[in-house]
N, C-alpha and C positions, 0 to 999 in steps of 0.2 A: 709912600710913593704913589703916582699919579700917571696915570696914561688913558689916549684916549679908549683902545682895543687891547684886550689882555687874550692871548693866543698861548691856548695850551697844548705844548706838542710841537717838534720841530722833526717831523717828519715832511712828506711833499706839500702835504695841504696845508701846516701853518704855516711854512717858509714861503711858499706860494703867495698864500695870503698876508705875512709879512710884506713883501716884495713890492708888491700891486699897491699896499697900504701907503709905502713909501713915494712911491711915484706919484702919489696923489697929495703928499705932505700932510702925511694924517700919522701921528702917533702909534705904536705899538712895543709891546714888550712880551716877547716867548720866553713861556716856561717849559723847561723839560724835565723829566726826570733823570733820564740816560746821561751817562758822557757824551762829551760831544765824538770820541773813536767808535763810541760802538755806534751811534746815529751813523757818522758818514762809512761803517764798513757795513752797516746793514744791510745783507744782499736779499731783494727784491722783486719787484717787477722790472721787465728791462726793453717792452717794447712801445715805444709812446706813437700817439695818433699825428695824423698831420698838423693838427687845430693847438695841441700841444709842442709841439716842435716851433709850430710860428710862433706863439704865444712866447716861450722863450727866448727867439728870436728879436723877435719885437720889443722884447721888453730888457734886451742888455743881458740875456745870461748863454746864448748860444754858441761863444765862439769858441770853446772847447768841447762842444756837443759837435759843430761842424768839422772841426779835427780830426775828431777818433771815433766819433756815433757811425754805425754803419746804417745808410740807407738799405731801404727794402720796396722794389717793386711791386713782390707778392710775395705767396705762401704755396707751398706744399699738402695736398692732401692725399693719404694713402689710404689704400684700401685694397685687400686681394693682392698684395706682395707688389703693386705696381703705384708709380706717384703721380698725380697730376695737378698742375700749375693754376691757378686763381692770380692772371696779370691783374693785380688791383689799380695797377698805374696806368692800365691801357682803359679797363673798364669805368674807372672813376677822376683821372686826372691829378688822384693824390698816392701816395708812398708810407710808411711807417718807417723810422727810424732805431735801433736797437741801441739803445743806453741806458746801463741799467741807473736805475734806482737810487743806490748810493751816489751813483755821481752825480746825476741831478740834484741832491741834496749838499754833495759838496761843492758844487757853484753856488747854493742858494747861501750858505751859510758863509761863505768866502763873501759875496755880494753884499750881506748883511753885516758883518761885522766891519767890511770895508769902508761903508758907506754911515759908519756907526752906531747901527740898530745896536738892540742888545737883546743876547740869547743869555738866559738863566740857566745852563747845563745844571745834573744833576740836587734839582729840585727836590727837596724831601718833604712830606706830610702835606701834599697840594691837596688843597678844598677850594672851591666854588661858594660863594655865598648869595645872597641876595638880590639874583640873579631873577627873581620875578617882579622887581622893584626896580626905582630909580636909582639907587646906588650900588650894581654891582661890587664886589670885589672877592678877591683871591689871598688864600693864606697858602704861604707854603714857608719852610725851613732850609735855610742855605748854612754849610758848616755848623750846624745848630741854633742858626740864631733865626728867631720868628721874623716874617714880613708879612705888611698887606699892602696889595698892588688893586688899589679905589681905580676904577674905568669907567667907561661910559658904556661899553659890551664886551662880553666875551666868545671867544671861538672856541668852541669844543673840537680841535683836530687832533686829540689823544688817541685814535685808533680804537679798535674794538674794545682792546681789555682797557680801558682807562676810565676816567674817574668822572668824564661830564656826563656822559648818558647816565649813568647811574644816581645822579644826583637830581635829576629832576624828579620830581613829587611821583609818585605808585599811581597808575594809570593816567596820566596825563599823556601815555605815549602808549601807539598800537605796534604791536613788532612780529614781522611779516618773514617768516622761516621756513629753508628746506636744507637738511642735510643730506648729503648723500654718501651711499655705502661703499664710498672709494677715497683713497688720500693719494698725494704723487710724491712718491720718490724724488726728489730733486739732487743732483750733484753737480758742480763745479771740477773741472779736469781740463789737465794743462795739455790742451790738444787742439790744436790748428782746426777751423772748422774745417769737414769736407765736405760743405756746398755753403752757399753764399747766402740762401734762404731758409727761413720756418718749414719744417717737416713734422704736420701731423699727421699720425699712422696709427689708425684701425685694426686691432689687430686681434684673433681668436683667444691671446693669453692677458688681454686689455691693452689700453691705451699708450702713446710713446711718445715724446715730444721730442725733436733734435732744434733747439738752441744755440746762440751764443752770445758771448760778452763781448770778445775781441775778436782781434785776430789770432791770438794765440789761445785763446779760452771758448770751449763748449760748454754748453749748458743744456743739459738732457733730464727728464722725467720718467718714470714709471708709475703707471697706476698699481695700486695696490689696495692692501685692508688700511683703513684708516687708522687701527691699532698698531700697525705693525713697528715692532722694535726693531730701531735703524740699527741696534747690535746685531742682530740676525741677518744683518746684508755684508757679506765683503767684498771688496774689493771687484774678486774675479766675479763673485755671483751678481752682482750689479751689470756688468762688462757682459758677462755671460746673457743675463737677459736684455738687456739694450738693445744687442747683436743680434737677439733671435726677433726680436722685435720691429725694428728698421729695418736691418738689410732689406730689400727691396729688390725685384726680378733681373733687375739689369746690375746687380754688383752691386750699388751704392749701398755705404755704412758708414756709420762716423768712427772716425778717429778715432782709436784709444789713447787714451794717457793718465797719467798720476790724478787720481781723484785728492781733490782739496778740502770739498766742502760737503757733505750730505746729509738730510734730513727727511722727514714726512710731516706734512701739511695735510691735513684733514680737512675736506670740503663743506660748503654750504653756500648758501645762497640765502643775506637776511636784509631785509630791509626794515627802518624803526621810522614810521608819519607820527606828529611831523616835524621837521628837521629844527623844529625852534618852538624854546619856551622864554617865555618871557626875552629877556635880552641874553640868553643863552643862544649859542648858534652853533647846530652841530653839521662837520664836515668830513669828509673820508670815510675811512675807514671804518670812524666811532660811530656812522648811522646807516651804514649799509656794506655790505661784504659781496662780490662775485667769484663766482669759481673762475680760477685764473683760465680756465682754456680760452674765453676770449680777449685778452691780454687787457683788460679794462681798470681794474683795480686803479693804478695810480692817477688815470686818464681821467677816471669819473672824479678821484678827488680833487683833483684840479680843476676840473668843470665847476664844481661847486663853489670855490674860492674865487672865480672870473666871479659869479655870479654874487655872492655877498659882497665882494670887495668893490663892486659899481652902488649896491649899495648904502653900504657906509662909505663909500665917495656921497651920494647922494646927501644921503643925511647929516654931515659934516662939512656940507658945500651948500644947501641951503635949509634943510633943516625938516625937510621933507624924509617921509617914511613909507613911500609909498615901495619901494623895489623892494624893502626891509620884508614887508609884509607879506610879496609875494616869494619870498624864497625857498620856501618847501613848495609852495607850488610847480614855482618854474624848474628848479633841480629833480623833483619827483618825478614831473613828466620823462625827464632824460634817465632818469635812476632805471624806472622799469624798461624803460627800451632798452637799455642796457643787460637788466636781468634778464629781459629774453633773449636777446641773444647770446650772454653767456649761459644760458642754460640750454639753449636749440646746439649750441656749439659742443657744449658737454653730452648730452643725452646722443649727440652724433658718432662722437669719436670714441665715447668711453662703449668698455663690457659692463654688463648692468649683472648682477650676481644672479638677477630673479630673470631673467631674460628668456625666452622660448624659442627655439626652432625660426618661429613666426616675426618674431624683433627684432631676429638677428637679420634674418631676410629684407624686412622693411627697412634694416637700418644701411647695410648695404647698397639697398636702390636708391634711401633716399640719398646717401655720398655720391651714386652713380650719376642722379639728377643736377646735384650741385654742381658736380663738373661736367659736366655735356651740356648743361643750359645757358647758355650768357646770361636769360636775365634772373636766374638761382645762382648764377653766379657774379651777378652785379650786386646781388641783394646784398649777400656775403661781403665784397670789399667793400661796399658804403658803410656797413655795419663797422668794419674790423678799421679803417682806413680813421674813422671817427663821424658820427656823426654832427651838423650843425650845430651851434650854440642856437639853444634857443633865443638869450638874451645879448644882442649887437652888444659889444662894448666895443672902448677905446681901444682896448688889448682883442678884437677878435681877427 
């Protein structure tokens, strides 16, 4: 089998990049390893940038994001038992949207298979070949039987643990890492949001995030040990520390209700230059990770796929390879703006284990700064809101 792009991984960023590929009449075939239930129930990131919502938009997959996606002016920042408001709409002109994750992925795949693309569900024994040559290609195993899918390039949008980063040659790639000594608690609970917007809260027993999916679904965080066994959480002691955690001077607290979903996510912040070897091309997840407090994770993947996808438009429109060349350049630049700010956003809100008297003080004035300053607090929504593509496309 033959195609012109072979895209591994039907998370945001190949389906993404499937998408954009089609509109352009260029060939493509996703592999995945997963079913396609666990792909679209995978729960996620759930807050997208303005620049990703148009993108959407623009490109035929928004009209059940405009339905049921809840728009967001701004955000909530607490500190000292009291919240204060970051109008991002007022300060910057733009909004963020809250939809999570899986459902952008189940548009993408609905879009894809309507329009005829073809998703390879549950892939077994995928490899990567020759991939520093002119004739890429891909092996993998479908109900036992061997395939090779010959291309013109490949997308490595396999996510962190997957199989393209790892395949390129031992040091061909420099990988730029920080973990840190906290993980979040995340749960899902069948509870009507009780505010409209993102509540993040600073707090002496660490950090607290109030969320949500729907209107009938919150979505809430805890910081915690990175080790910690989500068997040693129940129920009430979740509820119990959320509540000590948010409530806030004036009453407000979220809802309680029947927890559905709960886990812990271990933090880091990694980056791998540079984003391409040979006609390999790595995207998402599988070349860079941020700690979710700046809701960036799915935003950045998709920035990256605007960005390859103009140019294998280019290079299959007239044969030119010149955008090809520059895409870890132009995505890098946006990558580390990004690192910084979800890491100024983390080292803000989170308790740091090794922390003094002294950083605890500092970290307070600096939240105190963010909100009493318009232009510390412009800086914040342009950051959070999304920033500019660096590279104009059709889709920007």
């Amino acid at each position: 089998m033959r195609t012109q792009v072979a895209i591994i991984g039907a998370g945001p960023a190949g389906l993404v990049l499937g998408h954009l590929l089609h509109l352009r009449g260029i060939e493509s075939v996703i592999i995945e390893a997963r079913t396609r239930k666990y792909v679209e129930e995978r729960v996620r990131a759930g807050v997208l940038e303005q620049g990703t919502v148009d993108l959407l938009n623009r490109t035929g997959l928004g009209e059940r994001m405009k339905r049921v996606g809840l728009l967001h002016h701004g955000i909530e920042l607490g500190f000292a038992g009291k919240r204060h408001r970051i109008d991002m709409n007022e300060l910057t002109g733009e909004s963020v949207t809250v939809y999570g994750q899986h459902e952008v992925v189940k548009d993408l795949i609905a879009a894809r298979l309507a329009g005829g693309g073809e998703i390879i569900f549950e892939a077994e024994q995928v490899g990567i070949h020759s991939f520093d040559g002119d004739a890429p290609l891909v092996r993998y195993e479908k109900d036992g039987i061997g395939h090779e899918l010959h291309c013109g390039y490949i997308a490595g949008c396999d996510g962190f643990h997957g199989i393209c980063r790892p395949s390129v040659p031992e040091g061909a790639l420099t990988v730029f890492e920080r973990a840190y000594p906290f993980g979040w608690l995340g749960i899902l609970a069948d509870a009507a949001p009780s505010q409209h917007e993102l509540v993040y809260m600073n707090h002496d027993r660490g950090f607290a995030l109030f969320s949500m999916r729907s209107p009938t679904v919150t979505r809430l965080y805890l910081q915690c040990d990175p080790a910690e066994e989500i068997a040693n959480w129940s129920d009430d002691r979740i509820w119990e520390e959320l509540l000590l955690r948010l409530r806030s001077a004036d009453g407000w607290a979220p809802n309680v209700g029947g927890i559905t979903q709960k886990s812990v996510t271990p933090m880091r912040s990694f980056v791998t230059e540079p984003m391409q070897f040979g006609k390999l091309y790595l995207a998402g997840d599988a070349v860079h990770i941020v700690p979710p407090t700046g809701a960036k994770g799915m935003n950045l993947a998709i920035a990256d796929v605007r960005v390859l996808a103009q140019g294998l438009a280019e290079y299959y429109g007239s044969g030119a390879t010149t955008l090809l060349q520059r895409y870890s350049e132009i995505c890098l630049r946006r990558v580390w703006k990004v690192q910084r700010f979800s890491w100024w956003m983390t080292s803000m809100m989170h308790r740091f284990p090794d922390a003094n008297p002294f950083d605890q003080r500092r970290q307070i004035a600096e939240l105190d700064y963010v909100t009493s300053s318009r232009a510390a607090a412009k800086s914040l929504a342009e950051n959070y809101v999304g920033l500019p593509m660096e590279l104009i496309d059709q889709w920007a």
